[in-house]
C-alpha positions as CSV (number, residue, x, y, z in Angstrom):
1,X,20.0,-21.8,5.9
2,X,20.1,-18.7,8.3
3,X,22.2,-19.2,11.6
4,X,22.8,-15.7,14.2
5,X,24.2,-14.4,17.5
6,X,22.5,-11.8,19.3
7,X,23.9,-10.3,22.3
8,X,22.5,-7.5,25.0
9,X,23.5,-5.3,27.6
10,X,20.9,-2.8,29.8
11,X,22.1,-0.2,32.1
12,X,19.8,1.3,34.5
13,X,20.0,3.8,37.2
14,X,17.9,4.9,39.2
15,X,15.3,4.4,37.3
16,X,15.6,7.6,35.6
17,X,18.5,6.7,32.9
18,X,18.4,4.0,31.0
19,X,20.6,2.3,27.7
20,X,20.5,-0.4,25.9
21,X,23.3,-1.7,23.3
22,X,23.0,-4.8,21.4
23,X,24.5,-6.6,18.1
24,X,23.4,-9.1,15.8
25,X,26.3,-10.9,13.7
26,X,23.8,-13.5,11.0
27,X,24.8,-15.1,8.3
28,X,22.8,-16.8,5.0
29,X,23.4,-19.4,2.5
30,X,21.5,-17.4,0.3
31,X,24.5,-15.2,-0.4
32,X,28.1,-15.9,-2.1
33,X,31.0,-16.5,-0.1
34,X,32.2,-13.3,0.3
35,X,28.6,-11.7,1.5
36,X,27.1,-14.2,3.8
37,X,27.5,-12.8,7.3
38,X,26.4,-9.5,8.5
39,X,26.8,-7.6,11.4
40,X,23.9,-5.3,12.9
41,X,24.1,-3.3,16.0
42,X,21.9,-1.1,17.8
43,X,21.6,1.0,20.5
44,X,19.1,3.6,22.4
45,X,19.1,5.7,25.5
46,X,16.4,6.8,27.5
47,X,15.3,9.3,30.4
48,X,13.0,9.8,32.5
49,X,12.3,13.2,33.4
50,X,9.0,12.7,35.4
51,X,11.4,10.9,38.1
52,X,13.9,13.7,38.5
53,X,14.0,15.6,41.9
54,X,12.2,19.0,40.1
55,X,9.9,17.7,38.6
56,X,7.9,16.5,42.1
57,X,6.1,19.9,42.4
58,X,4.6,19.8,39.0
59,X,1.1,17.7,39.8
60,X,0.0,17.8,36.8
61,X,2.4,15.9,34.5
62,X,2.2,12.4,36.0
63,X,4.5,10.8,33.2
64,X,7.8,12.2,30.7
65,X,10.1,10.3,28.9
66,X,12.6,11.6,26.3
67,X,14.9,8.1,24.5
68,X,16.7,8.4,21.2
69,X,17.8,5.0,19.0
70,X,19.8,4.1,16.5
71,X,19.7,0.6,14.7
72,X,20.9,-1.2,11.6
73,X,18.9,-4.0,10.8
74,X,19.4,-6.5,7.8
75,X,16.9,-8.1,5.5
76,X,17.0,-10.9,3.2
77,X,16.3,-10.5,-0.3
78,X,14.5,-13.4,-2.7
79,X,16.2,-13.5,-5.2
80,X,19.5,-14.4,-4.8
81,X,18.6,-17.9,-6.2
82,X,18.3,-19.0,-10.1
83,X,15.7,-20.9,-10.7
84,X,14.6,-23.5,-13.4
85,X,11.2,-24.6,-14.9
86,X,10.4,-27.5,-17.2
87,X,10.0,-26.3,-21.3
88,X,6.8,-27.5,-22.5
89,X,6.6,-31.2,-24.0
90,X,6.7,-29.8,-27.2
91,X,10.4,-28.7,-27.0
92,X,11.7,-31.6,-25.3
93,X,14.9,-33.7,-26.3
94,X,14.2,-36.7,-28.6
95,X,17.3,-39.4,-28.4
96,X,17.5,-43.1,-29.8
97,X,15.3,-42.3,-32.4
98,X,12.0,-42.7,-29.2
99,X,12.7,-42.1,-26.0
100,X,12.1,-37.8,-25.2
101,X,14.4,-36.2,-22.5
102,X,12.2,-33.8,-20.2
103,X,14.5,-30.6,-20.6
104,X,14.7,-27.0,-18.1
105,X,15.7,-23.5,-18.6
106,X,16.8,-21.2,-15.8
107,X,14.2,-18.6,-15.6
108,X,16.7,-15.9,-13.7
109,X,20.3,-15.4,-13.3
110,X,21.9,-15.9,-10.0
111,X,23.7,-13.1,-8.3
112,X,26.9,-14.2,-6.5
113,X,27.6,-10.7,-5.4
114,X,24.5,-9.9,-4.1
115,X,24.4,-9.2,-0.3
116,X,22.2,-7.9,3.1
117,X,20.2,-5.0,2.2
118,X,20.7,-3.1,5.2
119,X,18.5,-0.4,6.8
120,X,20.4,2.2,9.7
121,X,17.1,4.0,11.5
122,X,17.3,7.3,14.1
123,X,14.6,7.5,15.9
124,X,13.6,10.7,18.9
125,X,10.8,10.6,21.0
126,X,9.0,11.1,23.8
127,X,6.1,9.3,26.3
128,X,3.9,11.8,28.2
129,X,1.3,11.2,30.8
130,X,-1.5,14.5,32.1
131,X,-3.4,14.4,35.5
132,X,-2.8,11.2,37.0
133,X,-2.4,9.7,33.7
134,X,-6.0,9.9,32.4
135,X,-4.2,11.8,29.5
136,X,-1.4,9.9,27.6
137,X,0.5,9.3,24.7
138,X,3.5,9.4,22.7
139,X,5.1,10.9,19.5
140,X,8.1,9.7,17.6
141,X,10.2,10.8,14.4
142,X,12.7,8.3,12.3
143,X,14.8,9.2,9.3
144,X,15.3,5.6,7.5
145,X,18.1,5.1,5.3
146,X,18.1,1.9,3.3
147,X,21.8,0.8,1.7
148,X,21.6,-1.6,-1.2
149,X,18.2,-2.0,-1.8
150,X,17.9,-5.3,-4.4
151,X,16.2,-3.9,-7.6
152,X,15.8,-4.7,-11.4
153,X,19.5,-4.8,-12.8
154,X,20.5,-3.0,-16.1
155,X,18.6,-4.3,-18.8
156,X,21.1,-6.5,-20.8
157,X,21.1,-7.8,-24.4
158,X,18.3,-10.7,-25.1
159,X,20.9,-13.2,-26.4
160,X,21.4,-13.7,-22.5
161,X,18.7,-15.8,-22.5
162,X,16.8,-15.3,-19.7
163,X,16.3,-11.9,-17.4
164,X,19.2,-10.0,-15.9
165,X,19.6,-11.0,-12.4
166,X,18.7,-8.3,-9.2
167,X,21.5,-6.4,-7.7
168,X,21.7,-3.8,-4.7
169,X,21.1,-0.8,-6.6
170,X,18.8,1.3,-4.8
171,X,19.4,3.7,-1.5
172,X,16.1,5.2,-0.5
173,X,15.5,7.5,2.5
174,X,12.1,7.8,4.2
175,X,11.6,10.4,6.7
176,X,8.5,9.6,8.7
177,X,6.4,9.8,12.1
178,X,4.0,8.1,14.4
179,X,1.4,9.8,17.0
180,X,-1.0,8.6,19.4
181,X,-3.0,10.4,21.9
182,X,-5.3,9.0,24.8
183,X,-8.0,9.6,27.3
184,X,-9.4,7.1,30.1
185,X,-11.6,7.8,32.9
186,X,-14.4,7.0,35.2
187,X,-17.3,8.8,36.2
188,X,-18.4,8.6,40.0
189,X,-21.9,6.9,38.2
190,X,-19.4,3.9,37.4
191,X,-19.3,4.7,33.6
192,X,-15.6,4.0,32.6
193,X,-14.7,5.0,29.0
194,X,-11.4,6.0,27.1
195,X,-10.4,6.8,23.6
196,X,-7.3,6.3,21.9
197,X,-6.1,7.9,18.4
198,X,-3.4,6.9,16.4
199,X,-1.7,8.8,13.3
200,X,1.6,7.6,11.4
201,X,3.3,8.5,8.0
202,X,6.2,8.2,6.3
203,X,7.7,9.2,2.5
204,X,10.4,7.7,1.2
205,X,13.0,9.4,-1.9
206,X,15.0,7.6,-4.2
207,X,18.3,8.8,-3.2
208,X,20.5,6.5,-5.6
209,X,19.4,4.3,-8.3
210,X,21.2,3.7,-12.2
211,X,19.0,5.3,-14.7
212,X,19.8,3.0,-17.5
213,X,20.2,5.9,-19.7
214,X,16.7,6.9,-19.5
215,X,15.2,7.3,-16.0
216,X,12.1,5.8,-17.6
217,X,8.6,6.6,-15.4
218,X,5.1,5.2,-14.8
219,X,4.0,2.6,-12.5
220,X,6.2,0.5,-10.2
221,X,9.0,2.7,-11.3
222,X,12.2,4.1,-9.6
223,X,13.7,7.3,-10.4
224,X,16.7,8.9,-8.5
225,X,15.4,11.8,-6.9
226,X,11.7,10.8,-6.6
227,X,9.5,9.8,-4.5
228,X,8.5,6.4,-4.1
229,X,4.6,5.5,-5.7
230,X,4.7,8.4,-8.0
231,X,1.8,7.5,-10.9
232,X,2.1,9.4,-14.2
233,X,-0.6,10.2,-16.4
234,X,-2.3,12.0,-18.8
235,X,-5.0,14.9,-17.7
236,X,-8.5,14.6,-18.8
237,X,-10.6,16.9,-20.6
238,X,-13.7,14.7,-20.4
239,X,-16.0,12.7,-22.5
240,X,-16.9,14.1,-26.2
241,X,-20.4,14.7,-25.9
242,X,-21.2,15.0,-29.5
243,X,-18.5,14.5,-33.1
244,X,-18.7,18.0,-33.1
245,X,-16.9,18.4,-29.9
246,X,-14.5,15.8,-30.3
247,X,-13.7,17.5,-34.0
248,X,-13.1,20.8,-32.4
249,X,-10.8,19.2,-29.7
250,X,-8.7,17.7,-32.6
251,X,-9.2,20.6,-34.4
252,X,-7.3,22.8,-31.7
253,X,-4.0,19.8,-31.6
254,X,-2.7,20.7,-35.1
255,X,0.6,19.1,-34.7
256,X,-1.2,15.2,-34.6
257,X,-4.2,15.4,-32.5
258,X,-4.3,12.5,-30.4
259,X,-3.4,9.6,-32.9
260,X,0.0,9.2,-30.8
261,X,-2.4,7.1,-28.5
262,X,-5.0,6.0,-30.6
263,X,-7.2,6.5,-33.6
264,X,-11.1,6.7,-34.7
265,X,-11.6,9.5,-32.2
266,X,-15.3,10.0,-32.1
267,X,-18.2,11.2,-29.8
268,X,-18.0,8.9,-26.1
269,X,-14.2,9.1,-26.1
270,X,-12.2,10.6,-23.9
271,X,-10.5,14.3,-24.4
272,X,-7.0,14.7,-23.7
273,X,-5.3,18.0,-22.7
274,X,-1.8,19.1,-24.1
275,X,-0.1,20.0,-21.2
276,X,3.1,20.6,-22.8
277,X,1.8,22.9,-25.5
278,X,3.5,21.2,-28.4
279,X,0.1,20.8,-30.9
280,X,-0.7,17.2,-29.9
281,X,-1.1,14.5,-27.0
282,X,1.5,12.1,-26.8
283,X,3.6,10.5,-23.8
284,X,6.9,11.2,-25.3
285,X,9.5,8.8,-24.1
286,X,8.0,8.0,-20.9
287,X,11.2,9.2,-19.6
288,X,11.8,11.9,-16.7
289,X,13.8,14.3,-19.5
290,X,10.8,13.3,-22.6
291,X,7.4,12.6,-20.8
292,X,5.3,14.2,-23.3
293,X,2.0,15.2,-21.6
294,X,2.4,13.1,-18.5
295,X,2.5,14.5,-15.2
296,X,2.4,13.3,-11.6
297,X,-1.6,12.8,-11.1
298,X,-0.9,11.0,-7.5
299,X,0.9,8.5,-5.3
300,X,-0.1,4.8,-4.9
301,X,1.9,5.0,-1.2
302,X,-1.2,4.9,1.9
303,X,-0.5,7.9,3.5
304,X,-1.4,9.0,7.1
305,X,-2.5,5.7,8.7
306,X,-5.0,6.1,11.6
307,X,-6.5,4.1,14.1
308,X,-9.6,5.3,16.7
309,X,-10.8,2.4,19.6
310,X,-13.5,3.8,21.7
311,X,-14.4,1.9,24.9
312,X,-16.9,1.8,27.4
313,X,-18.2,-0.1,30.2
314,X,-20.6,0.2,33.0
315,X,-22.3,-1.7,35.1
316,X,-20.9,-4.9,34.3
317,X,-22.0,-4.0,30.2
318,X,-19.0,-3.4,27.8
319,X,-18.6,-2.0,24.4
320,X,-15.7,-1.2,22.3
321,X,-15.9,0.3,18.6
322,X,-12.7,0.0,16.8
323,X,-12.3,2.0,13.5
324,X,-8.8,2.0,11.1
325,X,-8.0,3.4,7.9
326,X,-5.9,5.8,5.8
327,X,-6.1,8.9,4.6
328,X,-4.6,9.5,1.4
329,X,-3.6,6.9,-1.4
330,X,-4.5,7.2,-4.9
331,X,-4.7,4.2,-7.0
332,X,-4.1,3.1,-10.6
333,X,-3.9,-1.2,-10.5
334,X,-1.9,-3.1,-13.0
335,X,-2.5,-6.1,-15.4
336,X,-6.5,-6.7,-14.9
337,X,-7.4,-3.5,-13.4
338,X,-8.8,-1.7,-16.4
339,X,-10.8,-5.1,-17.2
340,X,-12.5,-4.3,-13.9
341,X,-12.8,-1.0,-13.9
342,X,-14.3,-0.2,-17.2
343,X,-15.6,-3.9,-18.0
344,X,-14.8,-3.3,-21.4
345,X,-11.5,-3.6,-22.8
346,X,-10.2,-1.7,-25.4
347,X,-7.1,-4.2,-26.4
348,X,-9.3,-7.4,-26.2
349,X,-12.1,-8.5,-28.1
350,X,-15.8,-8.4,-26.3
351,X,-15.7,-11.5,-24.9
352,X,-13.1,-10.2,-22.3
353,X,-15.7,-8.2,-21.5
354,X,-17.3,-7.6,-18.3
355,X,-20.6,-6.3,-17.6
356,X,-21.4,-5.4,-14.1
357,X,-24.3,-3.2,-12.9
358,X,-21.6,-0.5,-12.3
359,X,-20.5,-0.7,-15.8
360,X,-23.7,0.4,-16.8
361,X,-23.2,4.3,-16.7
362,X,-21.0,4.6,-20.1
363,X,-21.4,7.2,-23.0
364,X,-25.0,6.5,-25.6
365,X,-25.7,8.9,-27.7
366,X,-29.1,7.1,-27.8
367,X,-31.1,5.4,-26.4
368,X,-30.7,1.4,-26.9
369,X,-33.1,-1.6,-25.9
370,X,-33.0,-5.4,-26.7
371,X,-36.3,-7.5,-26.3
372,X,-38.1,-4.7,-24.0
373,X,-34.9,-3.9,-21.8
374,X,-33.9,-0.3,-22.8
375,X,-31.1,2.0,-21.7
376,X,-32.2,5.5,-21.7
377,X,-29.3,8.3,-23.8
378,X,-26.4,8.6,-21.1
379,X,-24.4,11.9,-22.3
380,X,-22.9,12.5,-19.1
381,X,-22.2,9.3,-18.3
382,X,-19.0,8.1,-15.8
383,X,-17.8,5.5,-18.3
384,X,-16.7,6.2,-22.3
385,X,-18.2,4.3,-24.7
386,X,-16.9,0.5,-24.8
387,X,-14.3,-0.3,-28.0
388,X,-12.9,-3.3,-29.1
389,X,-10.0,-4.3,-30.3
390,X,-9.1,-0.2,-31.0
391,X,-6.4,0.2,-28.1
392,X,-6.4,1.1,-24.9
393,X,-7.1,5.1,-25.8
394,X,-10.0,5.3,-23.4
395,X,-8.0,3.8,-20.5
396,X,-5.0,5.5,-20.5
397,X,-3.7,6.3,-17.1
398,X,-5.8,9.5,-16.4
399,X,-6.9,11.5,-14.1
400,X,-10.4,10.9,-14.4
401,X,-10.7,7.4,-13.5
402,X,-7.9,8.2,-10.8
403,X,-8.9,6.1,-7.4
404,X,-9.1,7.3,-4.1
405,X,-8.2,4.5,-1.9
406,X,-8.4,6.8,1.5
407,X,-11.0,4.4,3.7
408,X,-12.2,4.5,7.4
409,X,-13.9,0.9,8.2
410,X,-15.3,-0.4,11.3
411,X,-13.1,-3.4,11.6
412,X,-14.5,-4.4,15.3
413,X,-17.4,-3.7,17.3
414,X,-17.8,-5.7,20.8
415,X,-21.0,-6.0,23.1
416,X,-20.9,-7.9,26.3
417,X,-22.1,-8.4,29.5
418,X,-20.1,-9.5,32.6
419,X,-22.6,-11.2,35.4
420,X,-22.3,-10.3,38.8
421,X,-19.5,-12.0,41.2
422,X,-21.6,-13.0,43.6
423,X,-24.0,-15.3,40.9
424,X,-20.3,-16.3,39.7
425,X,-19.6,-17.9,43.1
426,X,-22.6,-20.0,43.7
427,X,-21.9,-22.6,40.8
428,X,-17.8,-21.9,41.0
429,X,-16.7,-19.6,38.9
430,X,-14.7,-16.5,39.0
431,X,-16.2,-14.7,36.0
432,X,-18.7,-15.3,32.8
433,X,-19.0,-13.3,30.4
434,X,-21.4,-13.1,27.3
435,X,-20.8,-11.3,23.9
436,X,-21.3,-10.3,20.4
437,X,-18.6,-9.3,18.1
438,X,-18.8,-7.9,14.4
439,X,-16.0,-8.1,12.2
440,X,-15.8,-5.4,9.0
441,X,-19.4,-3.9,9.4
442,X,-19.0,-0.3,7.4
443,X,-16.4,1.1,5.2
444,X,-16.3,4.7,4.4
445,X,-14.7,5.7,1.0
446,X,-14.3,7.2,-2.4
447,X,-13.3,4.1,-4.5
448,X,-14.8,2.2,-7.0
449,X,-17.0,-0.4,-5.4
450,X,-15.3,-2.8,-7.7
451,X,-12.7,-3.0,-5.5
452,X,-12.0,-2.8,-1.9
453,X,-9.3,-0.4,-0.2
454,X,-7.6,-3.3,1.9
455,X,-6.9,-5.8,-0.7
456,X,-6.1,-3.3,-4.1
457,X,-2.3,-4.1,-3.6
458,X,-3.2,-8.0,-4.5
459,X,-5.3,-10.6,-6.1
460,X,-5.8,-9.6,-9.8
461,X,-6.1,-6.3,-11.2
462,X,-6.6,-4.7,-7.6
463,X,-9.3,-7.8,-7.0
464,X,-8.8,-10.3,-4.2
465,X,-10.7,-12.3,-2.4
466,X,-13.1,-10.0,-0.9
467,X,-12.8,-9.5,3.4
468,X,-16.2,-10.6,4.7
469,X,-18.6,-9.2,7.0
470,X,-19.0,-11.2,10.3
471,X,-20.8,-12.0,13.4
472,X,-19.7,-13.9,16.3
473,X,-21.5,-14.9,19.4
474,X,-19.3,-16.4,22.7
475,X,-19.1,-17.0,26.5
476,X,-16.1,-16.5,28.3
477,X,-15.7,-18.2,31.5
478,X,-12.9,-18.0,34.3
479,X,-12.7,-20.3,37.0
């Protein structure tokens, strides 16, 4: 249960200074006794400069405003509850010599201690508005802190039973902005149009966070001092063309070659480079102190967020072309991903297998062919050769096979036609209007066509159900 009181005060004078204040005081049953309630105020101040007595001689700035905030908001965490599930039949009670007792195990620990993660924001910015407000926009900057941020607990001994329950262990700090620009006009032809642009981003840093004794790195990992998303890997060589060249790479690792990763290194697999100079590839501890030949190769968080709508209309004829994407975001997925992106799996047997017109382009020394159907020698190919059941040493996180998930996609475009008023009033009407609208009709981008860049963070392996192209056709009519 959730139960809250808000309350609110404005102040404004003459329309040129304004405040607000407000509190929240909410409480959950989610949390023990001592944590349930939590109190969240907030506050921001505002001017409006454009309305001040010296700024009337200055024509061309139609529109200034300067406000600060500051907030604390709280947000509820999931897992403050245990939960149980059923044991398979199998391991079910038997009493009275017949009957079977259906018995459960709790699959998490509770946390009585656990309370409100709490995020304080400060925000600055300003509105603007240029000759007679044809040009507008806005800008702000926030510095985030978040306070008790519910992570993985301490890893305790196994004779607990089940997993160690999450805690408030994490303070991160994002610093970040958001930006948008304007233009709207007409013509004296009639021809209205405008364009808006939109920019944001934001990085956040592990300010606090227990270490466990090994600040332990790779995917979906926190590490104090770091910044959130960071993906470790190994840096790729490329693919051994030939045994010679896969020989000679060993050759030159004389302190264990690349067997600390796998074995039966032969022409088609990948090539490894020793970063840290020690005489062979290995990823060490995985630790931030021991990380072997790992390095940063990117960050899985979407960076620089954008947004352009373009809009036109003349003549009773309207169009509007709305585009949104991101700009940076590498990508490495988890569980399934290397099953889709290589189709063959180097930990599973070939009938995990997949084989998709994309997975085509992979390492042959030679040309092969079954019943007539022949695949030409591929030396340069995109893919190593497929293995089975020999490890994952081909699909390593690397920086070869590295995705870049920046997109820009045309997720609207509009195409209508408004008839004329005076048609309109003859059957009773004060406006029809006929369109056409297209949902997700191009997508610009560097990643694998496997996958698309709006639905990697879900589904399977970076694979969701896919978004789908569509057309609409309607009539809109006021009376």
């Amino acid at each position: 249960k959730l139960i809250g009181f808000f309350a609110r005060a404005n102040y404004s004078y003459d329309n040129r200074y304004l405040a607000t204040v407000s509190i929240r005081h909410e409480g959950s049953s989610k949390f023990g006794a001592n944590h349930k309630w939590g109190n969240f105020p907030a506050m921001s101040v505002g001017w409006n400069v454009s309305n001040e007595h010296f700024m009337e001689g200055v024509a061309f700035l139609s529109t200034l405003k300067v406000r600060a905030g500051f907030g604390i908001t709280g947000s509820l965490p999931n897992e403050a509850y245990s939960s149980l599930s059923r044991l398979a039949s199998g391991n079910n009670f038997l009493t009275n010599g017949s009957s079977w007792i259906p018995t459960l195990q709790p699959e998490s620990n509770a946390n009585p201690d656990l309370k409100w993660e709490k995020k304080e924001e400060w925000n600055l910015g300003f509105d603007y508005g240029f000759f007679n407000n044809r040009l507008t926009g806005s800008f702000d900057y926030y510095i985030r802190y978040t306070d008790g941020m519910v992570g993985p607990a301490p890893e305790l001994p196994s004779t607990l039973g089940t997993s160690a329950p999450k805690t408030n262990n994490c303070n991160l700090r994002t610093n970040g902005w958001e930006l948008s620009i304007g233009w709207r006009d007409r013509l004296n032809s009639g021809l209205g149009y405008s364009a808006t642009f939109t920019l944001s981003d934001a990085k956040t840093i592990v300010t606090s966070y227990p270490s466990n004794a090994t600040n332990t790195i790779g995917l979906n990992k926190y590490v104090e001092g770091r910044e959130i998303g960071e993906i470790w890997g190994l840096q790729t060589i490329g693919i051994a063309k030939s045994e010679e060249e896969m020989q000679a790479h060993l050759s030159s690792l004389p302190k264990g070659g690349q067997e600390a990763i796998g074995s039966k290194w032969s022409a088609g697999d990948i090539m490894y480079r020793d970063l840290n100079g020690d005489g062979k590839i290995s990823k060490g501890a995985s630790t931030l102190d021991d990380h072997g030949d790992l390095k940063v190769i990117g960050n899985s968080t979407p960076r620089y967020f954008f947004g352009i709508d373009l809009n036109a209309d003349w003549k009773g004829f309207d169009v509007r072309l709305f585009f949104q994407g991101v700009m940076k975001r590498d990508y490495w997925g988890k569980d399934n991903f290397c099953g889709y992106l290589f189709g063959a799996r180097g930990d599973k047997d070939m009938w995990h297998a997949r084989g998709l017109v994309e997975h085509q382009d992979y390492f042959r020394a030679q040309a092969i062919g079954i019943d007539g159907h022949e695949l030409p020698a591929n030396l340069d190919a995109y893919y190593p050769r497929p293995v089975f059941k020999e490890g994952a040493k081909n699909q390593e996180t690397q920086s070869r096979y590295l995705q870049d998930a920046s997109y820009i996609r045309l997720k609207n475009f509009q195409l209508g036609y408004t008839l004329p008023i005076k048609w309109m009033k003859n059957i009773g009407l004060t406006k029809c209007r006929v369109f056409v609208s297209g949902e997700n009709l191009w997508t610009g981008t560097s990643l694998s066509s496997l996958f698309d860049p709006e639905t990697i963070s879900g589904g399977n392996g970076g694979n969701a159900y896919p978004l789908s192209s569509t057309w609409s056709f309607g009539l809109s009519l006021t009376l």
